[in-house]
C-alpha angles and dihedrals in degrees: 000000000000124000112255089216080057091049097052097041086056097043080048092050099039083052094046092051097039082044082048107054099045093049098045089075085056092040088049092030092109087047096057112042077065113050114093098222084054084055104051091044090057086057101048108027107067081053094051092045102053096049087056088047088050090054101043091049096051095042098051082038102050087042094064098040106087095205098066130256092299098115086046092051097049096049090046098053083041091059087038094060095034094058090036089057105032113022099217110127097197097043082052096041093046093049091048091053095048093042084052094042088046105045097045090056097028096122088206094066123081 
């Protein structure tokens, strides 16, 4: 059985460095918003997110679906145009996503 003393001091430790970590963006928060390389990381990085998350997302999608990446596809050239036309993130979004939900369960596609 454990001690109860050995319990307590690692609940206290797992809570000071989960306190810790969470606290240290807002600590370093006036730092960062100078420094050059944090700038040019708040400028490059949500892109570069988003087009992993994008990837990550089609392959593992078009992977399960037994029919090929053509619903992927699809959705992805629809929120291409869309954006490129009209330059509104969530219409395009929203269309992609309907596009996408429509045509994985539509019965009438292969």
């Amino acid at each position: 059985m454990i001690d109860t003393s050995y319990a307590l001091g690692a609940l206290a430790a797992m809570a000071g460095v989960t306190f810790g970590l969470r606290a240290l963006p807002f600590l370093a928060a006036r730092f960062l918003q100078r420094h050059p390389a944090m700038q040019q990381l708040g400028r490059f990085l949500p892109l570069a997110i988003m087009v992993l998350l994008l990837v990550h997302t089609l392959v593992g999608s078009a992977r399960d679906n037994p029919h090929g990446p053509w619903a992927e596809l699809a959705a992805v050239a629809c929120v291409l145009a869309l954006q490129w036309y009209k330059r509104q993130p969530l219409l395009s979004i929203l269309l992609g996503t309907a596009l996408y939900v429509l045509l994985r369960n539509s019965p009438f596609l292969p």
